[in-house]
N, C-alpha and C positions, 0 to 999 in steps of 0.2 A: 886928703881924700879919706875917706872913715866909709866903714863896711858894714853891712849885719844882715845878718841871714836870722829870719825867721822859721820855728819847726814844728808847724801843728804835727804833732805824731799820727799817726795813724787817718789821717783824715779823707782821703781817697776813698770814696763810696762808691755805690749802686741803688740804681732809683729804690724807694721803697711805698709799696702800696700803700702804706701807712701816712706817707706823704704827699697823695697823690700822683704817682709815680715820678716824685723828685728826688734827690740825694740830699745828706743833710746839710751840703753847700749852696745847693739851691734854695735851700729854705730855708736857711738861717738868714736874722737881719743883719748885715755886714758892711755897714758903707762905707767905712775907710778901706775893707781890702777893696772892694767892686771900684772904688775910685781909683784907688792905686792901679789896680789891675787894666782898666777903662784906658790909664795913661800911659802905659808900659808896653813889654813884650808880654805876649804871654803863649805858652806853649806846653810841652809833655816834656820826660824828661825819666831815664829809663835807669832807677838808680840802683838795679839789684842784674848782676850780669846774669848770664846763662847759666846755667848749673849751680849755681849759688841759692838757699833760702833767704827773702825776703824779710830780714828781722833789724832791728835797729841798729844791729853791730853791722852789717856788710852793709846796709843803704845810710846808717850814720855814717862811717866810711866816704861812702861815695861825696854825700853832700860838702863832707870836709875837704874835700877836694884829693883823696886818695885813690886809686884804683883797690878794690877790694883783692882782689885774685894775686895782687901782690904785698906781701908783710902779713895777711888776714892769718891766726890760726885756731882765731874760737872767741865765741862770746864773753865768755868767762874770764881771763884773763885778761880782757880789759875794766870790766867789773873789777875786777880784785885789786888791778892798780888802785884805782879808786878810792879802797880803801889804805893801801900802806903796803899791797903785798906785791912785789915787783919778784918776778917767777925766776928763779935761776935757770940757766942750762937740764935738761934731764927731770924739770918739778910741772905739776898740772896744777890748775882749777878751773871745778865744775862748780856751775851753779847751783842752789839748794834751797830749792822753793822750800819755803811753809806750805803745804797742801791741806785739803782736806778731803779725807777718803773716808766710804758708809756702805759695809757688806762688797769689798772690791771695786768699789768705784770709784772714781777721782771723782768728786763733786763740784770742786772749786782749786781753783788753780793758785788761788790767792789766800787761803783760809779767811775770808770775808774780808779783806785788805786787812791784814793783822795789823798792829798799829807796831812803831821798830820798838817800843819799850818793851812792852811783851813780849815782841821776837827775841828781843836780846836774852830774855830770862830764858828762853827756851835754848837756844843757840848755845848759852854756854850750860845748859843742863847736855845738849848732845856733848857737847866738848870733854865734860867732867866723865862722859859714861862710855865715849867710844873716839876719843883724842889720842893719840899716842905719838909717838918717834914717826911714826910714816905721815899721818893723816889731821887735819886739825881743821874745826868751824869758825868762820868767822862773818861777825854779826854786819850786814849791810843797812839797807832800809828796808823797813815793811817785811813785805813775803818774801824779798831777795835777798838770798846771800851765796855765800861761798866754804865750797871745801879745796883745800889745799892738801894737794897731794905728791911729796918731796921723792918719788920716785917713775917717772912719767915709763920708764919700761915695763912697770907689771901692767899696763893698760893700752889698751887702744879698741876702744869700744864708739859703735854710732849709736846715739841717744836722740829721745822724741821730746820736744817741751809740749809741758803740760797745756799748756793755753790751748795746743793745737788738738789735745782728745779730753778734755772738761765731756764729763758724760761718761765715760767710756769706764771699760774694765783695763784697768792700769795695767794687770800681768801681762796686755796683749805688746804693751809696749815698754816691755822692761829693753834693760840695753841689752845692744848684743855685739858680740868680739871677743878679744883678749882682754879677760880681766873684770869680765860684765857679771859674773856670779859675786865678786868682792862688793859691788855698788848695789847688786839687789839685796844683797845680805845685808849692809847699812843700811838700805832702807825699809826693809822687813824688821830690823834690831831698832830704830827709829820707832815705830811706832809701839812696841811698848814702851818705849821711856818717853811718849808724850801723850799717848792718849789718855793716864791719870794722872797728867798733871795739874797742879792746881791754879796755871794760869787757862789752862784747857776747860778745867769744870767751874769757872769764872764765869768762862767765854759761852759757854752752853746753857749756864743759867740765864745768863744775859738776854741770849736769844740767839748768840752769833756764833758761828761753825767753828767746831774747837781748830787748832794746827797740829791733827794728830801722825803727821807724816811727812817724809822729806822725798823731796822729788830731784835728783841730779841728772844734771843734762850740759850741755854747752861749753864741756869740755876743753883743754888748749892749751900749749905750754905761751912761754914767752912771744909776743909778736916787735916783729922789728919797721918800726916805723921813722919815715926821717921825718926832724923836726919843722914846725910848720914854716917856722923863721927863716930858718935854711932853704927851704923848698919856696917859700911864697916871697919872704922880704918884707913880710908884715908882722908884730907884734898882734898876740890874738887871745879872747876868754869864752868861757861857757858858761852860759847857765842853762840847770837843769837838776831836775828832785831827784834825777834818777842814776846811779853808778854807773849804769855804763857810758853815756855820755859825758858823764864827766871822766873818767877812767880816760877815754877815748883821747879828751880834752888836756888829760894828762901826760898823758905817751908822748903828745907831739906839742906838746910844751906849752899849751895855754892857760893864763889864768886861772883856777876854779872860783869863779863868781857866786858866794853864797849870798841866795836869797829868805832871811828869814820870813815863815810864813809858807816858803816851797814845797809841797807835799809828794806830787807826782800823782795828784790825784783829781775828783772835780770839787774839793775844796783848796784848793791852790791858792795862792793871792797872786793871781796876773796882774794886779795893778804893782805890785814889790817890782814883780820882774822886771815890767816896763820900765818902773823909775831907774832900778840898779842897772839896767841895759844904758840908758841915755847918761848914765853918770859912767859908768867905766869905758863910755863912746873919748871921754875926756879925755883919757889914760893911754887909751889902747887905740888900735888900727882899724879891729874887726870883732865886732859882739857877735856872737853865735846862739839864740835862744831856743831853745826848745821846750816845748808844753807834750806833757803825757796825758791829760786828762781825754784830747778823742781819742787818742790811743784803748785806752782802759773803756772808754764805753762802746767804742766798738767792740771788745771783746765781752761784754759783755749784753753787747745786742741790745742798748739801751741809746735809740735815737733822740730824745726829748736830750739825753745828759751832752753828746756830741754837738746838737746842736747847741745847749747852754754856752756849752766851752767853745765854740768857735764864734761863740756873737762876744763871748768875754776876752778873746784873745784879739779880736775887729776891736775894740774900745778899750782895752786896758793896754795892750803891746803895741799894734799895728798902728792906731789913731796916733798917740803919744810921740812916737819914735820916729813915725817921718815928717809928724808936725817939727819937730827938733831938726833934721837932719834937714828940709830946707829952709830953716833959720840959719845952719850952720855953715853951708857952702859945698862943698865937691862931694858927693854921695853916689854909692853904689847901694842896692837890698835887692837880694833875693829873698821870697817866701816858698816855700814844698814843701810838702809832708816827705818824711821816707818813705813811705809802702804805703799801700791801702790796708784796712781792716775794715772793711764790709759788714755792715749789723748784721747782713741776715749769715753771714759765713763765721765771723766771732773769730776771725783769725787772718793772717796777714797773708797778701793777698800781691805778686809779685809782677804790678801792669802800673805801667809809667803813669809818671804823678805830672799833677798842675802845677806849674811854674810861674810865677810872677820876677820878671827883673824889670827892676826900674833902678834910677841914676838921673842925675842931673847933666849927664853926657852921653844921652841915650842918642846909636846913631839913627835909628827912625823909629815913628811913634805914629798911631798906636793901635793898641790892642780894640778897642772902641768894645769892649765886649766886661762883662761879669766873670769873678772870680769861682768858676765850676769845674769840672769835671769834665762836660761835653761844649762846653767854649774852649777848653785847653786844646782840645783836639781839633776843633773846628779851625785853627789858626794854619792848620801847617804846619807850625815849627816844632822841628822836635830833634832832642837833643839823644843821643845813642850809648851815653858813655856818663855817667853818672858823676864824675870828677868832673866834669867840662864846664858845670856852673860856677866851681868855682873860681876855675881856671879864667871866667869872662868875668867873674869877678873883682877879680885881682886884675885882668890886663885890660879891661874895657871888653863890652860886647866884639865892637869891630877891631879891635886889634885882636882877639884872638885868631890862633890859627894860623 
């Protein structure tokens, strides 16, 4: 039996005038999901609990088949696995956008998607000027990275991600707690030592918004997760351009499937993915894919780009990989987004996502319906616990339970 869970990130919308009051699942051309979906279950599926925010760490979480509310301690420190940094007892990391801020504003939450090679030069210019014995940067991809911070007792502060006030005057959401004047004072000392820099006045001649400022947020020491093997009895990998899902991917012992070509952006090469998905289907038990590109266009309110990327993710992932899986024999897939991110809202948005499960031992069929938003809900079914998909994953729809 062989597994795979597909992730358009971010994909759960709301109708948009622009589309004639459809969402950008409704009007994207997609006929391998709609086929898929036509033959299958399909339903809602509630992956970010109560009192929890809706971000890719607690609804990645769930899809993996975890309970959030148990082992979760912060975004960040799955991030940071990621890279190499596995958090001691008593040690933090926060995340540490690249930003771009003009006269107090946060403008851009991403400094125009810096690209990592820049970041990196920038990243260890913070290193060299405000690194020491407690505190140290280290370089992710793109606008994401990480501070490491080797004493988790001077802190405990609650922080706002940028994504969620783009627009806004920053000081209204500096942190606040124990410890929250030490991380505004980093990122007050941050922006001189980037705003003349000369990958900065590169970036501004170019045309594109320099990275003159660091934005920390998401917070967390170590989290304790059990491993998937142990938990599930499947061998399992990820793919994904972006650290936290791999980080995620890491903790609980799966693969990291690099795909060259993988951006985490809307120049991704979904067709890489698909291929290295159906090739490590060989290997493994269970592929996990995940695409960030509607992620990032819903944040940035740009529907023509979410719909590109989800007609690219129907023909380069979804066509490919269950053409393969019923040549191959006994198959399970789920497809869901973690969260919504809404064009017109540019932020993630915490209301149960579409679900597709299909199998080759499906025990009733089917959905007769399109791969939407409002056919997920029209079905009835709906799942309350966000680990549960993977749980019917792993044991069969009807034998769960």
């Amino acid at each position: 039996m062989k597994h795979v869970v597909i992730v358009p990130d971010g994909v759960g919308d709301w109708p948009l005038k622009e589309l004639g009051n459809k969402t950008p699942l409704q009007a994207a051309q997609k006929p391998h999901l709609d086929d898929l979906c036509r033959n299958s279950i399909l339903g809602t599926l509630k992956t970010c609990p109560d009192g929890m925010y809706p971000g890719s760490d607690v609804c990645g979480l769930s899809l993996m088949g975890y309970d959030p509310k148990i082992g979760y301690t912060g975004r960040a420190p799955l991030e940071a696995a990621n890279i190499g940094i596995l958090l001691k007892p008593g040690e933090l990391a926060f995340r540490c956008n690249l930003v771009h801020e003009k006269n107090g504003i946060l403008t851009d939450y991403s400094a125009d998607h810096i690209s990592t090679e820049e970041a990196d030069i920038l990243i260890r210019e913070l290193q060299k000027n405000l690194g020491n014995d407690l505190i140290s940067f280290h370089t992710g991809k793109m606008y994401r990275h990480i501070l490491h911070h080797k004493r988790s007792s001077d802190l405990d502060v609650v922080t706002d991600q940028p994504h969620d006030f783009q627009g806004e005057a920053y000081e209204k959401h500096w942190p606040k707690g124990k410890g929250a004047e030490f991380l505004i004072e980093l990122t007050q000392k941050s922006r001189g030592i980037l705003g003349g820099h000369p990958i900065n006045q590169k970036r501004e001649k170019s045309g594109k918004k320099p990275a003159n400022m660091i934005w920390l947020w998401g917070g967390g020491g170590a989290p304790k997760l059990e491993l998937f093997k142990k938990k599930y009895g499947l061998s399992g990998g990820v793919i994904s351009a972006v650290d936290l899902l791999n980080g995620l991917g890491r903790l609980i012992g799966w693969e990291i499937i690099s795909v060259p070509g993988a951006t985490g952006y809307f120049d991704t090469d979904y067709a890489a993915k698909g291929r290295y998905a159906i090739e490590a289907l060989k290997r493994l038990d269970l592929v996990f894919i995940h695409v960030e590109a509607t992620d990032e266009a819903g944040h940035v309110g740009n529907y023509k780009e979410k719909i590109r990327a989800i007609e690219n993710i129907d023909r380069h992932i979804v066509g490919p990989i269950v053409e393969h899986l019923k040549k191959e024999g006994d198959w399970r897939l789920f497809v869901a987004p973690d969260h919504y991110t809404p064009i017109v809202k540019k932020t993630h948005v915490a209301e149960p996502v579409p679900f597709i499960f299909a199998g080759s031992d499906l025990p009733f069929c089917c959905s007769e319906r399109p791969y939407t938003e409002a056919d997920s809900k029209a079905t009835g079914v709906v799942l309350d616990r966000g680990y549960e998909l993977m749980l019917r994953l792993v044991k069969g729809w009807k034998h769960y339970g």
